[in-house]
C-alpha positions in Angstrom: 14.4 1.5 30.4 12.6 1.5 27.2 9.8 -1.0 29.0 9.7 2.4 31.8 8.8 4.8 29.4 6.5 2.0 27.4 4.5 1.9 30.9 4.6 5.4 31.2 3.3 6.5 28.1 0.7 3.7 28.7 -0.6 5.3 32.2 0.2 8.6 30.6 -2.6 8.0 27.9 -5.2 5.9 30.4 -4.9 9.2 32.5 -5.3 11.9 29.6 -8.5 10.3 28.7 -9.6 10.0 32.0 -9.1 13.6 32.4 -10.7 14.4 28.6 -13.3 12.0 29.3 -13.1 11.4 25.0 -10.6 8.5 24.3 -10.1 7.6 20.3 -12.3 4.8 20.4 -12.4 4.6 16.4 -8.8 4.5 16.6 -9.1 1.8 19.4 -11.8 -0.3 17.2 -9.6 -0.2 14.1 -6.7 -2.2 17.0 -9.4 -4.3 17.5 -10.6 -4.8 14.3 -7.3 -5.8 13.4 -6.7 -7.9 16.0 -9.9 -9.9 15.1 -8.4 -10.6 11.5 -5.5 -11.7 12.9 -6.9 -14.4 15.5 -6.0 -17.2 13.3 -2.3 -16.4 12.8 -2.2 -16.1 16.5 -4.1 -19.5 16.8 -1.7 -21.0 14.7 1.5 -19.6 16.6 0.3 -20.7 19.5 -0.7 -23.9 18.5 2.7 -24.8 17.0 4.2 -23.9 20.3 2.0 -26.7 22.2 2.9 -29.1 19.6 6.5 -28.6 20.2 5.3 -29.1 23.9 3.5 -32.2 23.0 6.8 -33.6 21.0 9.1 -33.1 24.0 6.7 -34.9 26.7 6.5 -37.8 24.3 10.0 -38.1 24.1 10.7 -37.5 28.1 11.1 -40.5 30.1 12.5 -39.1 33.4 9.2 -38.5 36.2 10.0 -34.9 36.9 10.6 -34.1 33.5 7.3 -35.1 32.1 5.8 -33.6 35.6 7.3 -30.0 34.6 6.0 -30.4 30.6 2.5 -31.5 31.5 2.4 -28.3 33.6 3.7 -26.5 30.8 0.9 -28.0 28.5 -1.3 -27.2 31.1 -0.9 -23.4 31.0 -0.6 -23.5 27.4 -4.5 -24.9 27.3 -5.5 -22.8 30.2 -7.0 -20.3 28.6 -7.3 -22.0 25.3 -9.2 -25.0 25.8 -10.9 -25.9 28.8 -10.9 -29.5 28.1 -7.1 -30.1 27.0 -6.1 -28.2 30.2 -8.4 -30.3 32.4 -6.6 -33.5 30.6 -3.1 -32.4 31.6 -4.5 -30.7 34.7 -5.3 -34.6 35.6 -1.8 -35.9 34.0 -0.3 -34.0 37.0 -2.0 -35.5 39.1 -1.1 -38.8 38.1 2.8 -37.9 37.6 3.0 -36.5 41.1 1.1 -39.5 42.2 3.6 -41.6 40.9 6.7 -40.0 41.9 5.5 -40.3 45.7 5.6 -36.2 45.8 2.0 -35.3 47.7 3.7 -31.5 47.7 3.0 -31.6 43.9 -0.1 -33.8 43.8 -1.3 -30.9 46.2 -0.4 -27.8 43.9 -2.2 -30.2 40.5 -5.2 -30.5 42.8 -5.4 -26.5 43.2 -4.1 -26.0 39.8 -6.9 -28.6 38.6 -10.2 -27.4 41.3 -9.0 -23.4 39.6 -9.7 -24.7 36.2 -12.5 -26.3 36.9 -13.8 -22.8 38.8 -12.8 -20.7 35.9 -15.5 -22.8 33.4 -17.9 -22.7 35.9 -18.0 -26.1 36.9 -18.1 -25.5 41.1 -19.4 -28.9 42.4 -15.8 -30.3 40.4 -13.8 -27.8 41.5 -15.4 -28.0 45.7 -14.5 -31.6 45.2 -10.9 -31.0 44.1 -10.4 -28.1 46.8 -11.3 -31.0 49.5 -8.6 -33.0 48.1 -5.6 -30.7 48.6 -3.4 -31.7 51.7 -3.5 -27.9 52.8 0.0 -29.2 54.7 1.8 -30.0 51.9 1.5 -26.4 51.2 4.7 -24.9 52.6 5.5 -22.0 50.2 3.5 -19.0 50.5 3.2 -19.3 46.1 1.2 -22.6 46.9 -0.7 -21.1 49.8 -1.6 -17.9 47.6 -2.4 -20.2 44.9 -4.9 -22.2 46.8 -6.4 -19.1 48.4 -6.5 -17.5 45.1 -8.9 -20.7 43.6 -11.1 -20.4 46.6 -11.2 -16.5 46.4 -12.3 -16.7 42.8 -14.5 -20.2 43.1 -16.3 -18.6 45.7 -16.7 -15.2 44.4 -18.3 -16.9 41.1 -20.7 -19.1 43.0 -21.9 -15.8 45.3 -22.2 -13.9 41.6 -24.8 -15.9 40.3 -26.5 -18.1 43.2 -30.6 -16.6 43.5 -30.5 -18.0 47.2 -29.8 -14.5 49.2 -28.4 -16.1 52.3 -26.1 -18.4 50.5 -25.3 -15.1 48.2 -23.7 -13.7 52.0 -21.9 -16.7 52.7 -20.4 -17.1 49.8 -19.0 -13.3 49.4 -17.7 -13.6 52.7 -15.7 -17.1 52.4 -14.8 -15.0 49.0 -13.4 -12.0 51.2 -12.0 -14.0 53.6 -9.9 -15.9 51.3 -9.0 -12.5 49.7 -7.9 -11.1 53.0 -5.6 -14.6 53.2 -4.3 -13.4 49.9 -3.3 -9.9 50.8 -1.5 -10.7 53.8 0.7 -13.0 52.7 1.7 -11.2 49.3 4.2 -8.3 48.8 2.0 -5.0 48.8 4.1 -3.6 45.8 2.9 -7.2 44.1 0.6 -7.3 40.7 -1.8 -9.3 42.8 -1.9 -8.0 45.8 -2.9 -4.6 43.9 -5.4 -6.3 42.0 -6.8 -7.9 45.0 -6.7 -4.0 46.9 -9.1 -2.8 43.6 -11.0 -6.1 44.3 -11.5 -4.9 47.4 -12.3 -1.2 47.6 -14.7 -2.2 44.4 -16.5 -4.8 46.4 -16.8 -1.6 49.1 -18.3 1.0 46.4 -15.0 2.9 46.6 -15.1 3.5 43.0 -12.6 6.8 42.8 -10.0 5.0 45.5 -10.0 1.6 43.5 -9.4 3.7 40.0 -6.3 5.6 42.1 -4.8 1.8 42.9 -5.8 0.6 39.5 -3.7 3.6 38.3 -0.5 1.7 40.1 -1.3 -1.8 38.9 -1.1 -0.3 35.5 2.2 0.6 35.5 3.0 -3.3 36.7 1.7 -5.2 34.0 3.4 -5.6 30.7 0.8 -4.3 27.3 -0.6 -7.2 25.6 -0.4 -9.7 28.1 -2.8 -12.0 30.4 -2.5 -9.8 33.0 -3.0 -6.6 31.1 -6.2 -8.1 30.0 -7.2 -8.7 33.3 -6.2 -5.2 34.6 -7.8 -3.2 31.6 -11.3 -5.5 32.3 -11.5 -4.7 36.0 -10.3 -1.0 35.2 -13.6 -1.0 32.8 -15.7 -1.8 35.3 -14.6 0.6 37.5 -15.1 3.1 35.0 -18.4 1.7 34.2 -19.3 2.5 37.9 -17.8 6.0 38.0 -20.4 6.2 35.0 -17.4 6.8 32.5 -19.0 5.1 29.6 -16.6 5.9 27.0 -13.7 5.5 29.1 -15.4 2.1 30.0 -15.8 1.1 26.2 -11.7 2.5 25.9 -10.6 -0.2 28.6 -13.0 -3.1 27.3 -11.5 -2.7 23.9 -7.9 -2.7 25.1 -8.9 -6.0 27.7 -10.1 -7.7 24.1 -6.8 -6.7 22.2 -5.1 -7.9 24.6 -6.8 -10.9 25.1 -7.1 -11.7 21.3 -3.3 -11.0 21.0 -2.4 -13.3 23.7 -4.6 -16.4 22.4 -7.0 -16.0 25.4 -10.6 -17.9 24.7 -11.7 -17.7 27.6 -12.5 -14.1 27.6 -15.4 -11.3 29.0 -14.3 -8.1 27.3 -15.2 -8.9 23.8 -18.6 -9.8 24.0 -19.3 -7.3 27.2 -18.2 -4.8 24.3 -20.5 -5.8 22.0 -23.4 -5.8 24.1 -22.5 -1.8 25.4 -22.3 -1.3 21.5 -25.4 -3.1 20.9 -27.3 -0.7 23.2 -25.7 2.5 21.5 -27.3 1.1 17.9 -23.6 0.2 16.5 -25.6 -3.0 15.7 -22.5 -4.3 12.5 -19.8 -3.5 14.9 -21.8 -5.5 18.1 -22.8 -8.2 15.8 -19.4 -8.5 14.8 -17.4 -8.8 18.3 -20.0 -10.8 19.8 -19.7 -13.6 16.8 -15.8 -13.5 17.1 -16.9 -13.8 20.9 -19.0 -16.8 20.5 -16.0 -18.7 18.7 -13.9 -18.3 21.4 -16.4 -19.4 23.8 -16.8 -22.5 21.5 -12.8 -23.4 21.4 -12.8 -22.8 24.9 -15.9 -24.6 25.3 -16.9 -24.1 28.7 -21.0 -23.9 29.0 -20.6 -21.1 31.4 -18.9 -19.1 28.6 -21.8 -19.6 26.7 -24.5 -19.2 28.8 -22.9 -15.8 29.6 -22.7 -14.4 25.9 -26.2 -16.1 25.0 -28.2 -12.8 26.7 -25.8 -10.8 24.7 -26.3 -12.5 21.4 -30.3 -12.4 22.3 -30.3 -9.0 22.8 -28.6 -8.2 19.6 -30.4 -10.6 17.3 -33.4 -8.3 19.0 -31.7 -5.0 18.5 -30.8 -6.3 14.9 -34.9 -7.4 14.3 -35.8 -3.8 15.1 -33.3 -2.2 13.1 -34.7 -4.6 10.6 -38.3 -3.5 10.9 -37.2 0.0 10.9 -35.6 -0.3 7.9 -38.3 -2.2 6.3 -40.7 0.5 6.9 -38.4 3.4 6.2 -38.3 0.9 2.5 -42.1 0.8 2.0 -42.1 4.7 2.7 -39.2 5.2 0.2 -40.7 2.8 -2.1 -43.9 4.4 -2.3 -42.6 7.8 -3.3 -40.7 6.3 -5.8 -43.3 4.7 -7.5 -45.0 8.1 -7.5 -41.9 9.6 -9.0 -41.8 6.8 -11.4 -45.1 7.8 -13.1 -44.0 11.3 -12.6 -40.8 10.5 -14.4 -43.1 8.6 -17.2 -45.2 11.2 -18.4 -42.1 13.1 -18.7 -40.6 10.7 -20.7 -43.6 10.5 -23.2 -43.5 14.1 -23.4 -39.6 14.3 -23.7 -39.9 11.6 -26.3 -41.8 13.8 -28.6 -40.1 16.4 -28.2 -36.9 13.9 -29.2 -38.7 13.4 -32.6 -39.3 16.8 -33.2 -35.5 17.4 -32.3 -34.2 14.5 -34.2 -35.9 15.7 -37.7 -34.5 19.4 -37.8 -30.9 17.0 -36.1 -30.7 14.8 -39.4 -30.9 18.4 -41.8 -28.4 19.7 -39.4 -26.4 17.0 -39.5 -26.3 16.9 -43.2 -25.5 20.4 -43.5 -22.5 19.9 -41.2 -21.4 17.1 -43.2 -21.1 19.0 -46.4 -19.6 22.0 -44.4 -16.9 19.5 -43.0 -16.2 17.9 -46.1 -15.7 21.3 -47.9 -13.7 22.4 -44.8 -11.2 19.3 -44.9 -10.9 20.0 -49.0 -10.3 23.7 -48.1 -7.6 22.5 -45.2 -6.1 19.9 -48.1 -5.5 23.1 -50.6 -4.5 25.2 -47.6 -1.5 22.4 -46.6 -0.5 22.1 -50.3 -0.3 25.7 -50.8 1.4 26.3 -47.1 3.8 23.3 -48.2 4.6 25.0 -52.0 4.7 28.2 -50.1 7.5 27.3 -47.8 9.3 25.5 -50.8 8.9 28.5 -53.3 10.5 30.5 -50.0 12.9 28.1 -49.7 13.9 27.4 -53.6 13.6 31.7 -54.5 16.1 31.9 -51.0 18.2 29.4 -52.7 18.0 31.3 -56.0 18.9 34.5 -55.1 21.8 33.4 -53.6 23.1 31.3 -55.8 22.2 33.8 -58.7 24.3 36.8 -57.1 27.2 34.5 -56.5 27.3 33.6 -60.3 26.9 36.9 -61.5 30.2 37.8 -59.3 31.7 34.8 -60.4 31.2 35.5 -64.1 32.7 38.5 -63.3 35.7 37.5 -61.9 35.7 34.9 -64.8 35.4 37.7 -67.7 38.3 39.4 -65.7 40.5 35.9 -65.2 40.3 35.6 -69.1 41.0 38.8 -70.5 44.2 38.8 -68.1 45.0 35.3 -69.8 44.7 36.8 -73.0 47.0 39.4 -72.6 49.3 37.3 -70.9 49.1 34.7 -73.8 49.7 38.0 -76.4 52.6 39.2 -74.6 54.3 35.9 -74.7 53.1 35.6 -78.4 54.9 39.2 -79.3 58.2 38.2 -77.2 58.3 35.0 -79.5 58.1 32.4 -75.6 56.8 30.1 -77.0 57.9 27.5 -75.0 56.5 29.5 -72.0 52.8 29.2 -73.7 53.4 25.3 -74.5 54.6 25.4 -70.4 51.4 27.1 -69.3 49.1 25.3 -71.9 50.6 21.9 -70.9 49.5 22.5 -67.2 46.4 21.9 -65.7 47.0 23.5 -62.7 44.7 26.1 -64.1 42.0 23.9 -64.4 42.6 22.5 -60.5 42.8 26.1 -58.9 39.5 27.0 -60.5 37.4 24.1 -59.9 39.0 24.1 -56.0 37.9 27.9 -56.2 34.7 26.8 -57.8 34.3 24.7 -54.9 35.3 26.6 -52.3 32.4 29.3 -53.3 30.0 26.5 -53.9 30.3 25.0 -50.2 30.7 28.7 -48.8 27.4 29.8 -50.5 25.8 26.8 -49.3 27.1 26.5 -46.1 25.8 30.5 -45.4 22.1 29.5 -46.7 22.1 26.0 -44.5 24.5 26.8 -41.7 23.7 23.6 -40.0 23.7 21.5 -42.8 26.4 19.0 -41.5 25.1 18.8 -38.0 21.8 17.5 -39.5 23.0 15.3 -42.3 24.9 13.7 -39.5 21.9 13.3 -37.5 20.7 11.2 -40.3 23.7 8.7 -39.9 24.1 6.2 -37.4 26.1 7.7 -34.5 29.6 5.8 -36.1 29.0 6.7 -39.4 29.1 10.5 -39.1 31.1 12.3 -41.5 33.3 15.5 -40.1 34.9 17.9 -42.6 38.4 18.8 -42.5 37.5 22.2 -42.4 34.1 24.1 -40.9 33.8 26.4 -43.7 34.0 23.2 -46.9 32.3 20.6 -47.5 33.8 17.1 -48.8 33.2 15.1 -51.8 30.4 13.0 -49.6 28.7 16.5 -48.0 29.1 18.1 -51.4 27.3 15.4 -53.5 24.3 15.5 -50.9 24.2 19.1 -50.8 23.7 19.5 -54.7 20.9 17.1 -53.7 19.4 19.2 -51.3 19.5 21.9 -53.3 16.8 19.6 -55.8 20.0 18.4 -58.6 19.3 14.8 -58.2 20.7 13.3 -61.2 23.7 11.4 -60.6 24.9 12.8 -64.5 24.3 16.4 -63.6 26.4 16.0 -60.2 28.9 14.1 -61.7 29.1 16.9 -64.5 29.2 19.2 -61.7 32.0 17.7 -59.7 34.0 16.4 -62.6 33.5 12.5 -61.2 31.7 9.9 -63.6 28.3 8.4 -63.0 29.3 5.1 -61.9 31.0 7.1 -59.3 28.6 9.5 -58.0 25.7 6.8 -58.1 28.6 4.6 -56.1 28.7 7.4 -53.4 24.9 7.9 -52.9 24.6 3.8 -52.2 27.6 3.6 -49.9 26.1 7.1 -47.9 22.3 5.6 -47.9 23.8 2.6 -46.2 24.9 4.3 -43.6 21.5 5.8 -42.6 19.9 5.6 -39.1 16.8 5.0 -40.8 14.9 3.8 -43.6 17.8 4.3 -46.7 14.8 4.3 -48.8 13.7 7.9 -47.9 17.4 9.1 -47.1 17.5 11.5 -49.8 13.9 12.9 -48.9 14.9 13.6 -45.4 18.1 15.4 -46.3 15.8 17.6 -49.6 14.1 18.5 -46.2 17.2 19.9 -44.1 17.1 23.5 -43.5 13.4 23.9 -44.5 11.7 26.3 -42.4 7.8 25.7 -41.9 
């Protein structure tokens, strides 16, 4: 199913370009291009398959066995190179030969005679056409096969004979052979199609052998020998319609094909080249017909080459006169740029002067600038200071006037907390308790409620003027080390000693006064903290002086 549609989408685009008459040859080229680079992969593939060949029919020992390989080795050299497939061409020979089986020896001397036709070489291959026992051919494959090598033996000699009555008899021995062909072959067959476009072609019936053509296309398989074959002949015919784009289309898709398929013996490519020569596409022309020339070489049959030599001539003459053009068209251009050389060197003396002239009132200007940027960068260096004491002024007089207002109520409430002591202390004095004083004044319960209250307005004070105070300390801690009060609105021991900090009391002695701790013990908290740091402990303390300040 999938091979169906393949084929039809295949005849579907031969036709659309047909009827547009403007096939995508770039996008064809680029195929081709790319089937060029990948010759030698192909090469290679190929030849590890005829060295798996050549490892089985060393091994074989049984006649028919090494019959059937040397066959196979055969068709693997085919089109690849002449001169191996002529050498196992002749093994066949010999192995059919020796079995006694003139049926075989028969079908190796077609088989052999159509090799030698193919590389031009028409005395060998008449001698090897004399040789077959044409009644030891009793299936019609054989019969076609023979008819087929004199079809296409004769054919060739007609196409390039100079004698005008041997030119006849030739193409009619060709004909006549063809006619053999045709009726004995299926008329739904690949070559009995190819031979009907053979035909009508030979007649001048261009438009009926492009119609058949159409229906050998769906019968072939893309990227095969006989695709090749079929695109090449379909070329022609377009070539005769006067198609020459659509003749171009089917040339390039004959070489695809053939370079895809290993085929060195090959027309398309260099046929290509020489259409592309003569439309002035001279690096795409040079570059087919050398690819071409290779393939003639591994092939290395002297018709090949005698073929693609009037190709390569008229390239390398194409290439001469593009080369003379171009030389001329350099003498023209180098000419006017010598004239806008001098052009271009009095106006270089006079720009030069005009350089000096600039480059004197440059240097004062340049000197001027310098003094104006240095005076700008001091001016930007008092600017920064004074931004920077600005902010911290802000941020100490914010500080201050909170701090301020909440001792001035806490005095206060102080002045108040006293003179109620006092008059408790008086009453108990007149009513003779004394061991109620000696109770309270033994107590220092006192003491604990205020400095818990003294704290308690400390971290609420602070924590209103640096609301995210914790959240960024912590940020300063590794992620393990983070310290979480009990309560959102206090601090702890460790949050409070780093607040006083922040708030510039950096004194261990004035925290610990502060806090009612000793030194040793406040200087013992700031070392354990620092160590804890996510950063450099050295400039801990900077960092957290810096929390809260708003540039």
């Amino acid at each position: 199913m999938i091979r169906f549609i393949f084929l039809l989408a295949v005849l579907g685009l031969g036709r659309i370009a047909s009827a547009a008459e403007k096939p995508d040859l770039d996008s064809l080229y680029h195929q081709l291009d790319k089937a060029i680079e990948q010759l030698d992969d192909r090469l290679a593939e190929r030849q590890e398959q005829i060295n798996s060949l050549k490892a089985q029919y060393a091994k074989a020992h049984e006649p028919m066995r090494r019959y059937l390989l040397a066959e196979d080795l055969y068709e693997a050299y085919r089109k690849l190179m002449n001169d191996s497939a002529l050498v196992y061409g002749k093994q066949c020979i010999k192995l059919a030969d020796n079995m006694g089986r003139p049926d075989l020896k028969a079908e190796s001397y077609i088989r052999l005679a159509h090799q030698y036709g193919e590389s031009g070489a028409y005395g060998e291959a008449q001698k090897y056409f004399q040789l077959v026992d044409v009644k030891q051919l009793s299936t019609d494959a054989a019969k076609i096969a023979y008819y087929e090598g004199l079809n296409h033996l004769y054919g060739e000699i007609a196409t390039y004979t100079n004698d005008t009555e041997y030119k006849y008899q030739t193409y009619k021995l060709s004909d006549a052979y063809r006619d053999s062909i045709m009726n004995i072959a299926d008329t739904t067959s690949i070559l009995w199609l190819s031979k009907k476009v053979s035909l009508l072609y030979t007649h001048d019936q261009f438009e009926e052998a492009k119609r058949y053509s159409d229906i050998w296309m769906t019968k072939v398989e893309p990227i095969t020998p006989d695709y090749a074959y079929m695109a090449y002949i379909r070329s022609e015919i377009y070539g005769k319609l006067g198609h020459q784009d659509m003749e171009r289309y089917w040339l390039a898709s004959s070489a695809i094909s053939d370079l895809r398929c290993s085929i060195m013996d090959q027309a398309s490519l260099w046929m290509l080249a020489g259409r592309l020569s003569a439309e002035g596409d001279m690096e795409r022309a040079y570059r087919y017909v050398e690819c071409s020339w290779r393939c003639a070489t591994m092939f290395n049959a002297h018709l090949r080459s005698w073929q693609i030599s009037p190709v390569l001539t008229v390239i390398n003459d194409n290439y001469k006169s593009q080369l003379r053009n171009t030389n001329h068209m350099l003498s023209i251009m180098v000419g006017a740029v010598s004239i806008l050389a001098l052009f271009l060197f009095g106006s270089y003396i006079y720009v030069m002067r005009k350089r000096r002239q600039l480059a004197a009132a440059r240097n004062e200007l340049k000197e001027a600038n310098n003094e104006l940027v240095s005076l700008n960068e001091q001016l930007s260096d008092k600017n920064q200071k004074l931004q920077t004491t600005n902010i911290l002024l802000s941020d100490a007089n914010r500080v201050k006037d909170e701090y301020i207002g909440k001792f001035l109520s806490i005095c206060s409430d102080y002045i108040d907390k006293l003179d109620n002591y006092r008059i408790k202390v008086h009453r108990k004095l007149k009513a003779n308790q004394h061991a109620d004083l000696l109770r309270m004044t033994g107590s220092e319960q006192l003491k604990e409620d205020e400095l818990k209250e003294l704290f308690d307005n400390f971290d609420a004070v602070f924590l209103r003027l640096f609301p995210t105070f914790v959240d960024d300390f912590n940020s300063l801690l590794r992620p393990e080390e983070h310290i979480i009060p009990s309560s959102k609105s206090r601090l702890n021991t460790d949050l409070r000693i780093f607040a006083l900090i922040r708030l510039g009391i950096d004194e261990s002695s004035k925290i610990a006064e502060f806090l009612h701790y000793s030194p040793n013990s406040i200087y013992a908290y700031r070392a354990r903290i620092k160590n804890k740091a996510a950063g450099n402990r050295d400039d801990f303390e900077q960092r957290v002086k810096e929390i809260g300040i708003q540039g």
